[in-house]
C-alpha positions in Angstrom: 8.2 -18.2 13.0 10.5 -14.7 12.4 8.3 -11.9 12.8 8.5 -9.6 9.8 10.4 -6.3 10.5 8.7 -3.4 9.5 10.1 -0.1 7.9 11.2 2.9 9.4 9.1 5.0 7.9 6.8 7.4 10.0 4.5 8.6 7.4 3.1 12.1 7.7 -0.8 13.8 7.6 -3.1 11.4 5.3 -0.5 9.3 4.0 0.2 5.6 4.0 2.7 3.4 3.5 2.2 0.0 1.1 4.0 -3.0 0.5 3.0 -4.0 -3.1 2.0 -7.8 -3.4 3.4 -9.4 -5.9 1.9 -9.5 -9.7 -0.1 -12.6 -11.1 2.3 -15.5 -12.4 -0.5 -17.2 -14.1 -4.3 -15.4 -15.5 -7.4 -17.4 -14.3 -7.4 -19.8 -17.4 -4.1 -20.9 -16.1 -1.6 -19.7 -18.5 1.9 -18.8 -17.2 3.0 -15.0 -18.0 6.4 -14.1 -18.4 7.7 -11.1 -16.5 7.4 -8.8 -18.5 3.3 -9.3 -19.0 3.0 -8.9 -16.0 1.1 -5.9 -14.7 1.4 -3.7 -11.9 0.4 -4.6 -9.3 -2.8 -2.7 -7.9 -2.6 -4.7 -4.6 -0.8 -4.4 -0.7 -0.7 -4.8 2.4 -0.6 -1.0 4.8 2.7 -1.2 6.7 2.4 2.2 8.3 -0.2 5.0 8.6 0.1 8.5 9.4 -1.6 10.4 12.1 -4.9 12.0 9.6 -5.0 15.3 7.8 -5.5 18.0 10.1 -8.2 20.2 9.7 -8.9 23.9 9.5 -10.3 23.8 13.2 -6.9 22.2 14.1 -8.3 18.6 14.7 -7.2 15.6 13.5 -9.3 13.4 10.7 -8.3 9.7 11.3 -7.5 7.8 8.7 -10.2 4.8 7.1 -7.2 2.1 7.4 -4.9 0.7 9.7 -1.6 -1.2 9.5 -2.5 -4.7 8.5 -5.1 -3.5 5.8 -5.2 -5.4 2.6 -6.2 -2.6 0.1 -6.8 -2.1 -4.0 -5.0 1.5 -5.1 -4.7 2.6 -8.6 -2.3 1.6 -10.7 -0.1 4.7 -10.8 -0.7 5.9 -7.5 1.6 6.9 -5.3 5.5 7.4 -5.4 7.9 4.2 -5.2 10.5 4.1 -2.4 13.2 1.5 -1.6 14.3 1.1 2.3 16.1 -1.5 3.6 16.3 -3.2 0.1 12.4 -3.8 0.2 10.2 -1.9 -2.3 6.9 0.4 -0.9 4.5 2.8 -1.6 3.7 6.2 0.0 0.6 7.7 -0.9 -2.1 9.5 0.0 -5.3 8.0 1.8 -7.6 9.1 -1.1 -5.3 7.0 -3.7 -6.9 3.7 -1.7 -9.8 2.7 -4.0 -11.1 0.0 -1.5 -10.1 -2.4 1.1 -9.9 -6.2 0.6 -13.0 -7.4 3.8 -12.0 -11.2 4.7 
């Protein structure tokens, strides 16, 4: 099995970088939706975390999530980036609405 290569990208204070799962092909009564139904997707996996928004005192709050996180965000959040052909999301730790518990 090829391990999967993460990004080089060192995210900075409270921010996080997401790789965006892919949108629905079919709804939960079964019926197939072309691409361009499809919505947003609101769903990803963390691939990198920065080191937590530093505080007045000069500490350090760490962050809720770590790399390897499934988590919900909203649909607009965050600003879209393209590295190494593959398409992510940087965005803050308070744009994560919840993480998926398994």
């Amino acid at each position: 099995m090829a391990k999967e290569k993460t990004p080089r990208i060192t995210p900075l204070d409270d921010r996080v970088v997401v790789e965006p799962m892919e949108a629905e092909d079919k709804t939960t009564g079964g019926i197939l939706l072309p691409d361009t139904a499809k919505q947003k997707p609101q769903r990803g996996r963390i691939v990198a975390v920065g080191k937590g928004k530093l505080t007045d005192s000069g500490e350090r709050h760490g962050l809720a999530v770590v790399v390897g996180d499934e988590v919900i965000y909203g649909r607009y959040s965050g600003s879209d980036v393209e590295v190494e052909g593959k398409e992510y999301k940087i965005m803050r730790e308070s744009d994560i609405l919840a993480k998926i518990v398994k």
